[in-house]
C-alpha positions as CSV (number, residue, x, y, z in Angstrom):
1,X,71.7,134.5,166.4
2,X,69.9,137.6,165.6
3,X,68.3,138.0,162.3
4,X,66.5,140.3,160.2
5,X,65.2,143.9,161.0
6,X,66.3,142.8,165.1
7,X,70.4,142.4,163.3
8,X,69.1,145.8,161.8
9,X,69.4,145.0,158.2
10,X,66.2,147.5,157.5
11,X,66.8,150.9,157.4
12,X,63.6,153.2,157.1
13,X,64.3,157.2,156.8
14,X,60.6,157.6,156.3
15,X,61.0,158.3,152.6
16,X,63.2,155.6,151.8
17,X,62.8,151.7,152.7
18,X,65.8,149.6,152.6
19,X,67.5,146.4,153.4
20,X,64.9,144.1,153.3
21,X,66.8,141.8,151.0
22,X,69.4,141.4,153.5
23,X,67.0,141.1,156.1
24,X,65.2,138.1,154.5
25,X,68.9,137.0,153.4
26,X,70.2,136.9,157.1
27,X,67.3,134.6,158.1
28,X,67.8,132.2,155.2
29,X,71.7,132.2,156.9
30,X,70.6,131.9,160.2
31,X,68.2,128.7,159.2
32,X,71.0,127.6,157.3
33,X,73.2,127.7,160.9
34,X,70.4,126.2,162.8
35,X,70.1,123.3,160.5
36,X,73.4,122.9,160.6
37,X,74.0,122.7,164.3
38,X,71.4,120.0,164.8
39,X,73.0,118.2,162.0
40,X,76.3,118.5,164.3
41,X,74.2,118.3,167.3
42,X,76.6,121.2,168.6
43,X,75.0,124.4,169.3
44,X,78.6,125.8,170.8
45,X,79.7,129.7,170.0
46,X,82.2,128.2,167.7
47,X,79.3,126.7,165.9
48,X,77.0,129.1,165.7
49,X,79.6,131.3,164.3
50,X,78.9,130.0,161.1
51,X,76.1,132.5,160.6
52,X,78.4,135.5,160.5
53,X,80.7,132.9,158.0
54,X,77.8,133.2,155.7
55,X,76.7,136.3,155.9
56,X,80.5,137.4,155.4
57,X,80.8,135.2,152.4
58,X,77.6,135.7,150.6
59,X,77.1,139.5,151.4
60,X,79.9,141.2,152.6
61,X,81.2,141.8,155.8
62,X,78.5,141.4,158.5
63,X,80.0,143.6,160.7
64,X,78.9,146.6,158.8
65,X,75.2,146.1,159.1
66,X,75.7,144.4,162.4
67,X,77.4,147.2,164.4
């Protein structure tokens, strides 16, 4: 999983700072996932894709901030 200003949720133009809400939102999904997993004791792809559930569901298609 990659999280944070790494998934590139921060954007910084020099004048203008943004995306830090989804930033500290993608790692509050990615511990979500991890805690989940253990829970499951499966750390497979198919489990881990739950992160990208989440961020889907709860912010709007990952892809777009992911890509």
């Amino acid at each position: 999983m990659v999280a944070g200003d790494a998934a590139g949720f921060c954007a910084n133009t020099g004048i203008v700072l943004m995306g830090m809400n989804l930033a500290i939102a993608s790692g509050k999904c990615a511990d979500d996932t991890a805690i989940h997993a253990c829970q499951q004791g499966d750390f497979s792809a198919a489990t881990l894709a739950h992160y990208r559930t989440l961020l889907d569901h709860q912010y709007g298609h990952a892809e777009t901030a992911l890509e």
